[in-house]
TORLOBA-828257 format. One record per residue: residue number from 1; residue in three letters; x, y, z of N, C-alpha, C in turn. Coordinates in pm, 1 decimal, always signed. Atoms other than C-alpha are relative to their C-alpha. Example, Ala and Ser with C-alpha at 12.3 -4.5 7.8 and 13.67 -1.06 7.14 Angstrom:
<rs>
1|ALA|+89.0|-119.0|+0.0|+1230.0|-450.0|+780.0|+90.0|+120.0|+0.0
2|SER|-82.0|-119.0|-6.0|+1367.0|-106.0|+714.0|-77.0|+109.0|+73.0
</rs>
This chain:
<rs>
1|UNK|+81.1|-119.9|+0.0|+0.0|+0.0|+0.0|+85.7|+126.6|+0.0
2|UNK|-68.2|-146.8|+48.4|+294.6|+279.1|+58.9|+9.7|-1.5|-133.5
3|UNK|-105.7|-22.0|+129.9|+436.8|+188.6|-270.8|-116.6|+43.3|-77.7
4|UNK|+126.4|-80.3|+57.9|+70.0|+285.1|-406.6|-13.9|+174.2|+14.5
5|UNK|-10.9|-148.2|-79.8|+87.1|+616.9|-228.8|+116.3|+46.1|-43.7
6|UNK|-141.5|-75.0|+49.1|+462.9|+685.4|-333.5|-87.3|+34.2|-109.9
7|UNK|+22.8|-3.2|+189.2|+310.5|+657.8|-719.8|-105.8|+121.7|+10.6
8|UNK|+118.7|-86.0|+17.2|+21.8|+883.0|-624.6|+52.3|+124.1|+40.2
9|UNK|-106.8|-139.2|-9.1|+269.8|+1153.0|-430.9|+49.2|+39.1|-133.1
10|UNK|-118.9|-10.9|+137.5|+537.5|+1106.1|-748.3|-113.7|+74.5|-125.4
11|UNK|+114.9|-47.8|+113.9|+195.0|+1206.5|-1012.7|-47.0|+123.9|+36.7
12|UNK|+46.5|-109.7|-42.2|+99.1|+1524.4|-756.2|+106.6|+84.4|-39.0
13|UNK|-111.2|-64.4|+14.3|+476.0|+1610.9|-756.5|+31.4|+77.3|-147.2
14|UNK|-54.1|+9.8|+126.6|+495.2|+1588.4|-1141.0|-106.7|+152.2|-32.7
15|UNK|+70.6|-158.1|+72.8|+471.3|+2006.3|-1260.7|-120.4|-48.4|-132.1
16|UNK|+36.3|+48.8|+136.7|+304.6|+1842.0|-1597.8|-157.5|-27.5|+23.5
17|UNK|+91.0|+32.8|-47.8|+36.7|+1691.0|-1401.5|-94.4|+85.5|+54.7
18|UNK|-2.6|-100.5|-73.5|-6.2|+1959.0|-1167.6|-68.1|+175.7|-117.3
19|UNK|+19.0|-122.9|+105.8|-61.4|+2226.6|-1491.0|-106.3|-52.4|-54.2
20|UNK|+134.7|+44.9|+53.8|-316.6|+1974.5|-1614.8|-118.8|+45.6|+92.2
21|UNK|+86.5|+4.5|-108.6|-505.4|+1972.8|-1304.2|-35.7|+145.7|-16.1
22|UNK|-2.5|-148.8|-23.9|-461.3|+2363.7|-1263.0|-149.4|+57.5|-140.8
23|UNK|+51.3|-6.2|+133.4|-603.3|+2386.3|-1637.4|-182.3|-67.9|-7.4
24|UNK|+108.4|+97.8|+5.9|-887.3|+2159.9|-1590.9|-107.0|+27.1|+65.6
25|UNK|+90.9|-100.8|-64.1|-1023.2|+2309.0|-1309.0|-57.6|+110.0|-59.5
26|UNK|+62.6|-101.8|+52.5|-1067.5|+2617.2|-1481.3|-160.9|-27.1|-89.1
27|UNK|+123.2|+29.2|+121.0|-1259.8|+2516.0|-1771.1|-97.0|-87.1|+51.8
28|UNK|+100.0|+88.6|-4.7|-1464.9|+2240.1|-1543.1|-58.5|+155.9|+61.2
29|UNK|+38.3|-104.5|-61.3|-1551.4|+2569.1|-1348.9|-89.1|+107.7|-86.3
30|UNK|+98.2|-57.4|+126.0|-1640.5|+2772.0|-1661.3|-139.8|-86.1|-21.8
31|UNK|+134.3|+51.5|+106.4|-1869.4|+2516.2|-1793.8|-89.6|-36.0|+119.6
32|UNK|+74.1|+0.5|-83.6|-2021.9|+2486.2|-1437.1|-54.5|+126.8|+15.4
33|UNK|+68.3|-153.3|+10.1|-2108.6|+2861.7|-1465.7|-89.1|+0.7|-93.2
34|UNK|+60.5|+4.0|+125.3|-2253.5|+2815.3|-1793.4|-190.4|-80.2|+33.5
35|UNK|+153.2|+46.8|-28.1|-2565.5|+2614.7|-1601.8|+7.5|+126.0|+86.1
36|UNK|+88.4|-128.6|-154.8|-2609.0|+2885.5|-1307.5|-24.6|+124.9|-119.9
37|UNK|+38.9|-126.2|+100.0|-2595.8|+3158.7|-1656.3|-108.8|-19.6|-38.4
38|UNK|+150.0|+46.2|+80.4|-2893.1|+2919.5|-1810.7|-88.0|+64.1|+89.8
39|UNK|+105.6|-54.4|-82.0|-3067.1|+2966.0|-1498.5|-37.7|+125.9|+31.1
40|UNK|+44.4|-138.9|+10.4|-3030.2|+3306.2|-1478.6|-76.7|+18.2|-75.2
41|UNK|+56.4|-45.3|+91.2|-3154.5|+3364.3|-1801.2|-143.5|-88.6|-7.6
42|UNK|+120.7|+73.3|-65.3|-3447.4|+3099.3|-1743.3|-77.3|+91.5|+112.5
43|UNK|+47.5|-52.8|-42.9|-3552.2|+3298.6|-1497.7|-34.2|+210.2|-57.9
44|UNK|-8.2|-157.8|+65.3|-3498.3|+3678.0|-1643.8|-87.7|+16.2|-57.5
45|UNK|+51.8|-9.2|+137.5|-3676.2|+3572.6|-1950.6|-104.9|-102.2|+58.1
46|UNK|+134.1|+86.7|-35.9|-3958.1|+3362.2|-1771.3|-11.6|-136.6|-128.0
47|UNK|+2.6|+70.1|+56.1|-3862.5|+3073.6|-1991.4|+33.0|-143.9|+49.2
48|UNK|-59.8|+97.4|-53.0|-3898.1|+2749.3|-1859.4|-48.5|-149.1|-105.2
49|UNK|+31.5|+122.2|+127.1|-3894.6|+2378.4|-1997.6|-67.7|-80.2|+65.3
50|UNK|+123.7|+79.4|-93.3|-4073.9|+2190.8|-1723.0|-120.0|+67.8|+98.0
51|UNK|+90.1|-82.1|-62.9|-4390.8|+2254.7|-1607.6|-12.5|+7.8|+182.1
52|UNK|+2.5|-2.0|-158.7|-4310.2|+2218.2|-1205.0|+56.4|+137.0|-12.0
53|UNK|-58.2|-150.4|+36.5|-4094.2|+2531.2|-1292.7|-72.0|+122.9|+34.3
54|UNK|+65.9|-133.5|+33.4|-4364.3|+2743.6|-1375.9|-101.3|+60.5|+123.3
55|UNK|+58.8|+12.0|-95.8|-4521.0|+2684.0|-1045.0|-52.2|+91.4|+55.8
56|UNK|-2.3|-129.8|-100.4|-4442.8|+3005.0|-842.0|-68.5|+115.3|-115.4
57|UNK|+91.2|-138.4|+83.2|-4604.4|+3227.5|-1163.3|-143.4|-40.4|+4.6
58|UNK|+152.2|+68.6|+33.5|-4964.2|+3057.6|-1095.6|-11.5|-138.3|-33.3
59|UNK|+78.8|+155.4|+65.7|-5168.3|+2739.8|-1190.4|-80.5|+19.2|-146.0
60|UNK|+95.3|+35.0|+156.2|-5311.0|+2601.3|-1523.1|+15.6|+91.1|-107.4
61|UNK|-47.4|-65.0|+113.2|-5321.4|+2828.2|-1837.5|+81.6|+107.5|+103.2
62|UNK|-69.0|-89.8|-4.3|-5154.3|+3089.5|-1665.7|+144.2|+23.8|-8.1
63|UNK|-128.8|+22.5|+52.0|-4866.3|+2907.7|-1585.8|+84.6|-38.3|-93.3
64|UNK|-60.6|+48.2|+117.0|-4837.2|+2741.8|-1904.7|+58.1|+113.0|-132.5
65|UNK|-80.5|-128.8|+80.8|-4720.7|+3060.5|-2085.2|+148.0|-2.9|+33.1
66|UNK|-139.0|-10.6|-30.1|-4394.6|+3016.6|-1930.6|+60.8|-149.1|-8.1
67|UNK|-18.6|+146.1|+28.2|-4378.8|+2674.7|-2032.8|+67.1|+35.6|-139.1
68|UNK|-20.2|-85.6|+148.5|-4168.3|+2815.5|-2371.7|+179.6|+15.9|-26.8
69|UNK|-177.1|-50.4|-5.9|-3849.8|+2865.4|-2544.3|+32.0|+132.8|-7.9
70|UNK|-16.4|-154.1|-7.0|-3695.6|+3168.9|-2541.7|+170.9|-4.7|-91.3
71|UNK|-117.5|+3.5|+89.9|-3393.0|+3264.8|-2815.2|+101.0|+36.8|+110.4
72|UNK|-57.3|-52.6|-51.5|-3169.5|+3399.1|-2553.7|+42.8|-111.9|+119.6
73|UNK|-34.2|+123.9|-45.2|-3199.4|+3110.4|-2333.4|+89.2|-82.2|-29.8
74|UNK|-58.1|+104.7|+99.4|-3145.7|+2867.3|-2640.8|+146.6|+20.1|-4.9
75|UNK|-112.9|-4.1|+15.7|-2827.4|+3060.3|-2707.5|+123.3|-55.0|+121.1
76|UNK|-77.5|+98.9|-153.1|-2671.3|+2958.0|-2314.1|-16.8|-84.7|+0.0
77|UNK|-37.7|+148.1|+7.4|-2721.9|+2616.2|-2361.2|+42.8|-90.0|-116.2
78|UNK|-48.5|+58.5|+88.2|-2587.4|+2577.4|-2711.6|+116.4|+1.5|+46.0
79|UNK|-122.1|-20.4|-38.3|-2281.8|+2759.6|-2568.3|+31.6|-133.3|+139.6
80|UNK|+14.7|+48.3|-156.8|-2326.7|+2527.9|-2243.4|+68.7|-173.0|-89.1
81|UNK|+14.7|+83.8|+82.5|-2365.9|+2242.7|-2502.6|+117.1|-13.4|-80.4
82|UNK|-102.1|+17.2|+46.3|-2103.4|+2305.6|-2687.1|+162.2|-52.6|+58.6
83|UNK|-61.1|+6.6|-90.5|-1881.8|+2332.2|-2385.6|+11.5|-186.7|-3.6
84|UNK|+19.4|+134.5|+4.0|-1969.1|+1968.0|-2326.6|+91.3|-86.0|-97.8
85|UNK|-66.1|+72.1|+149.7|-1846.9|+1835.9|-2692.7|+114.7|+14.3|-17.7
86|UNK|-103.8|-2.9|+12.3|-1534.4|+1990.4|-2616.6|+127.7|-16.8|+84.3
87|UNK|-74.4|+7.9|-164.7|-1402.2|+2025.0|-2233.9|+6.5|-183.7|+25.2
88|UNK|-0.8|+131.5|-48.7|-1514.6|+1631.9|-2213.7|+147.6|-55.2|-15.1
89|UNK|-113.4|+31.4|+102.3|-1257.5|+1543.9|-2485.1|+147.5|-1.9|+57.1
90|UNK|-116.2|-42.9|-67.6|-999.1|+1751.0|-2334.7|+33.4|-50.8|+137.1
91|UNK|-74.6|+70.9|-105.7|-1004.3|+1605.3|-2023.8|+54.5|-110.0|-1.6
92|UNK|-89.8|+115.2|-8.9|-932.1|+1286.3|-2148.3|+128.1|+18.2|-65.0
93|UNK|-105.9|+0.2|+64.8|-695.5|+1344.2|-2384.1|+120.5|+88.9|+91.4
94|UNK|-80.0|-37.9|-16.9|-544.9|+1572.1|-2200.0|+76.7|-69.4|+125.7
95|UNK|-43.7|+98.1|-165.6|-473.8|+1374.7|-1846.9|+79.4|-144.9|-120.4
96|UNK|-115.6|+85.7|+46.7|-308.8|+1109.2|-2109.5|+124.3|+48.3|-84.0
97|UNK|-117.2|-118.4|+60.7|-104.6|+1401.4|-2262.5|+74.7|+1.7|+136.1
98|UNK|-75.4|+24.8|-96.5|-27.9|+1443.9|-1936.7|+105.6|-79.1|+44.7
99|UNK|-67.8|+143.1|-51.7|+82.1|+1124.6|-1849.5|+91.5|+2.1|-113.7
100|UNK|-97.8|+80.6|+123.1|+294.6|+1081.3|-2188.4|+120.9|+72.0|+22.2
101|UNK|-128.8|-32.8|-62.2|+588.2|+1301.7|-2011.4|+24.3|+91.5|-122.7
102|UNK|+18.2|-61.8|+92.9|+535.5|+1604.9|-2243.1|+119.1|+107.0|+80.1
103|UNK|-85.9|-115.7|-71.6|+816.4|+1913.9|-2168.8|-137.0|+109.9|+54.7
104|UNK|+48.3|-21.5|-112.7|+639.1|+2097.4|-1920.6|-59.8|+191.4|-104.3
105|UNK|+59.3|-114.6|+109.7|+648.3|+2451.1|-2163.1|-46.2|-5.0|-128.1
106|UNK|+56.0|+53.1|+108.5|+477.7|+2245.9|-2428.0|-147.3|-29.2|+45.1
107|UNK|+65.2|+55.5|-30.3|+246.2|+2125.5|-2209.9|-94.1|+119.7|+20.6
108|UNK|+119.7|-135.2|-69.3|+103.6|+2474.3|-2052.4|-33.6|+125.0|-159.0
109|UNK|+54.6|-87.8|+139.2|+109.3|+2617.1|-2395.6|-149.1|-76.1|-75.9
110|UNK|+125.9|+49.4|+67.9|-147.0|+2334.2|-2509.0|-139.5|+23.9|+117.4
111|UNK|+70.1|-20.5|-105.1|-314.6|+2401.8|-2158.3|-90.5|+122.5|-1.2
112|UNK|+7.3|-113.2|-55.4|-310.1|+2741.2|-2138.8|-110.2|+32.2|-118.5
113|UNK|+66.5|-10.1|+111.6|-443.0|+2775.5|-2510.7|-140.8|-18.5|-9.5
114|UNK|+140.1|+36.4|+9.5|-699.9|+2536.2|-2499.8|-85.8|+102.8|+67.4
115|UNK|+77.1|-110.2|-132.4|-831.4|+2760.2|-2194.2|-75.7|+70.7|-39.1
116|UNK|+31.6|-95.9|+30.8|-802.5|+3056.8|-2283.9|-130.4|+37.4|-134.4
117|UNK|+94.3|+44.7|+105.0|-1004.0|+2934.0|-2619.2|-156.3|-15.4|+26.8
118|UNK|+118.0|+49.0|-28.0|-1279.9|+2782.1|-2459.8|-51.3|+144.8|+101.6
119|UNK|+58.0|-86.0|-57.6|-1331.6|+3103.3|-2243.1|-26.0|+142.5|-101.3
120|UNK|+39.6|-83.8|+77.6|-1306.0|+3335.8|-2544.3|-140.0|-60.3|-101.3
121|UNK|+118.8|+72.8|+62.1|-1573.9|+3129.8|-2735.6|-140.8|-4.5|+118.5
122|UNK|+97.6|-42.5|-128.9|-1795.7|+3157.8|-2376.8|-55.5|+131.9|-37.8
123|UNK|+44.4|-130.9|+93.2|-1787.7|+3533.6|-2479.0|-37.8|-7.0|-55.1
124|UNK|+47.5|-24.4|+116.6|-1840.9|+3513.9|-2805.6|-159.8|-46.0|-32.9
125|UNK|+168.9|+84.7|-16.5|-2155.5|+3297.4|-2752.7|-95.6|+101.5|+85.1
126|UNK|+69.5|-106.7|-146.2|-2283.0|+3561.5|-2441.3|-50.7|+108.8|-67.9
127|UNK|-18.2|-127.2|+20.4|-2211.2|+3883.7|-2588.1|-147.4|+37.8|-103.2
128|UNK|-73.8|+115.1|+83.4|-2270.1|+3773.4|-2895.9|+138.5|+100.6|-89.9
129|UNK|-104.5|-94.1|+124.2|-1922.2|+3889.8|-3105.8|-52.6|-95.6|-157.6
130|UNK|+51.5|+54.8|+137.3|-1973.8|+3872.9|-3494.7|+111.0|-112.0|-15.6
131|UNK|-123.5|+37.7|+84.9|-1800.5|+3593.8|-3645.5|+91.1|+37.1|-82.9
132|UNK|+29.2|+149.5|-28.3|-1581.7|+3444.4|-3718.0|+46.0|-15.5|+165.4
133|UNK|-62.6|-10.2|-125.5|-1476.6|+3496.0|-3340.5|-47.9|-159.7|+67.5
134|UNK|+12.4|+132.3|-79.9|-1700.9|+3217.2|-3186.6|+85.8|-155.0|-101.8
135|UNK|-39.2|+165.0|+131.7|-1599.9|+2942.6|-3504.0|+178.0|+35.9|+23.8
136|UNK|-155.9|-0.4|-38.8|-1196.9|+3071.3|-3457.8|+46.5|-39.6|+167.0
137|UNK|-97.6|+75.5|-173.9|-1234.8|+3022.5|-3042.1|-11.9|-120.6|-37.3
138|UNK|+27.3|+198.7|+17.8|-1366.4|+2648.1|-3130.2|+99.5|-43.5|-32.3
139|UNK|-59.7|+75.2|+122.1|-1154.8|+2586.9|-3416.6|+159.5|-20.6|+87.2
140|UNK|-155.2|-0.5|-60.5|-819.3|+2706.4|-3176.7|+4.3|-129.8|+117.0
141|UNK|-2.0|+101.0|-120.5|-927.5|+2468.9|-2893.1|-15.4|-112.9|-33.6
142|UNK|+31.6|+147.1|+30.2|-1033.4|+2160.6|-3083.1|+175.9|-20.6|-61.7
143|UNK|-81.3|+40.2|+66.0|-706.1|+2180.6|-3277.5|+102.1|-12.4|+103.0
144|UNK|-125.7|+15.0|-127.3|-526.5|+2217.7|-2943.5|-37.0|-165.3|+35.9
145|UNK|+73.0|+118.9|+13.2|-730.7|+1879.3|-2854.8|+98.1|-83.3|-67.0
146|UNK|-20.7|+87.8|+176.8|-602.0|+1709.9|-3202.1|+146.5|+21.4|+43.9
147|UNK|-120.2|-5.3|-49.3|-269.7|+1802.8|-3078.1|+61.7|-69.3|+77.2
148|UNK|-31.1|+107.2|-52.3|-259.6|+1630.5|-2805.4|-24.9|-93.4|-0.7
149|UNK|+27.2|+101.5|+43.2|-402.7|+1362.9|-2900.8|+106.7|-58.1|-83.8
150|UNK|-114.3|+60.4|+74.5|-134.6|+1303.9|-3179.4|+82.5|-9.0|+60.8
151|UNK|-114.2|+72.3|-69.1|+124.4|+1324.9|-2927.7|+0.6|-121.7|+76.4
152|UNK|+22.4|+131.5|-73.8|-25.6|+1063.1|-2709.0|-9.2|-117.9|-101.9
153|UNK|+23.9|+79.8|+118.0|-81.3|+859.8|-3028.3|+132.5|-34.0|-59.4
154|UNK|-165.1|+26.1|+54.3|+304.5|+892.8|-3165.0|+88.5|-36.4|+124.8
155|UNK|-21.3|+43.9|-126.4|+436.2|+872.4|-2831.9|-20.4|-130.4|+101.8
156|UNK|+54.8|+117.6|-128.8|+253.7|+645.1|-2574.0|-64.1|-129.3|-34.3
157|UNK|+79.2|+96.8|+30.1|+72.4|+423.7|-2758.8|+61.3|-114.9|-103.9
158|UNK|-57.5|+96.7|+170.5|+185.5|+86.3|-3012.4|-142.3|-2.9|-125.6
159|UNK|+83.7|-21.5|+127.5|-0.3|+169.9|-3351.6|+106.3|-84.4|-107.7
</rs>
């Protein structure tokens, strides 16, 4: 059992690891904001999707008016949604980027990137900025993704 615990110290110790983690947090944090934004706006915009929801505005037709989509909504959970299709990804790939013993200022550049990507594309979805801003944050973070992925792929793996 120590020698389990050395391996799990030796993986906290490791900066590489440690920048993943740092990194990871962020963006799980973002895309956990991204539901408390829905709800905001669910509520702002009296737009809800289940009818227990609509509860506190009245009973029967009255409340069913707020039974509804609302464009402004829709747009926070594509962005929310999107989030999803891309942060998932990255965590795996990237925790085996991790692991594949990447130089450490290679590593926070694909880190830092992705990040910063996925939080400028948050904007761009919010605000809204004209394209191509939201399709260039995507396009920078998936290709960061695809990045590491090929290193773990040339690297760590027998193909």
């Amino acid at each position: 059992r120590s020698g389990e615990m050395a391996k799990l110290t030796q993986l906290i110790d490791n900066e590489v690891f440690r920048a993943y983690a740092t990194y990871t947090t962020i963006v799980l944090l973002k895309m956990m904001l991204m539901s408390l934004i829905t709800a905001y706006f669910r509520i702002t915009r009296k737009a809800f999707a289940n009818a227990e929801d609509t509860a506190s505005f009245g009973k029967g037709e009255n409340a069913k008016k707020y039974l509804r989509t609302d464009p402004d909504v829709e747009r926070v959970r594509r962005g929310h949604l999107n989030d999803l299709e891309n942060i998932v990804p990255f965590l795996g790939i990237g925790l085996l980027y991790a692991l594949s013993g990447p130089e450490l200022y290679t590593a926070l550049l694909h880190f830092r990137i992705f990040t910063g990507a996925r939080i400028a594309h948050t904007f761009a979805y919010l605000i809204p900025l004209p394209q191509p801003g939201r399709g260039l944050s995507w396009a920078v973070g998936y290709a960061v993704t695809i990045s590491m992925a090929y290193k773990v792929l040339k690297t760590a793996l027998y193909l």
